[in-house]
Residue, then its C-alpha position, 0 to 999 in steps of 0.5 A: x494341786x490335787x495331790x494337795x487338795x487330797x492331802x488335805x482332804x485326810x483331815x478328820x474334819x473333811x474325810x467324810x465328804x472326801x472320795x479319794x482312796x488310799x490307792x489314789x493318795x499313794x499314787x498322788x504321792x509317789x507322783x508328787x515325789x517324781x516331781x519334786x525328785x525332777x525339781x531339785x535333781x534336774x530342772x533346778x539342780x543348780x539352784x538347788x545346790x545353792x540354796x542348800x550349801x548357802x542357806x542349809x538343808x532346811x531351805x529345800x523344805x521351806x521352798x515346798x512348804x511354800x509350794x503347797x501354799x501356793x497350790x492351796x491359793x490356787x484352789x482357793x481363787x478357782x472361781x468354782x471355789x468361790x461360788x461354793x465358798x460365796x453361798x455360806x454369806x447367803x445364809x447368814x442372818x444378817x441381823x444377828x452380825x448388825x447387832x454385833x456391830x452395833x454391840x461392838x459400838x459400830x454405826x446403826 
């Protein structure tokens, strides 16, 4: 999980509020790969030789891409994240979206 979250946290869009090094992300990295060495090499190298003989190397990067979705939902469901992420509904101007719902033909 923090591997991704300072993975993500490289986005031009976040790097400024982001504090992670480049010696941090690398040492993320190289962990992540440890682990996903671990992954397909012993604890389910069976299932790993499976999926690549039956359904092709590409499967290997599907089921990390489905990995990192999975890592993202996590911290997307923290409930420290949702009480940061909640504090943005107090701040809108609830009048403005009540005319757009009207606007859009919606009940008063």
């Amino acid at each position: 999980m923090t591997y991704t979250f300072v993975a993500m946290a490289q986005h031009p869009a976040v790097r400024p509020y982001a504090s992670a090094t480049p010696e941090q992300l690398d040492q993320l990295q190289t962990r992540a790969a440890r682990i996903m060495e671990q992954s397909l090499t012993e604890i389910c190298r069976a299932e790993a030789i499976s999926a690549i003989r039956f359904e092709g190397p590409a499967s290997i990067g599907s089921a990390f891409q489905a990995f990192g979705a999975a890592a993202t939902s996590d911290l997307m469901t923290d409930p420290a994240v949702a009480k940061g992420l909640e504090g943005v509904g107090d701040k809108l101007d609830t009048g403005k979206l009540e005319a757009l719902g009207i606007a859009a033909g919606g009940a008063r």
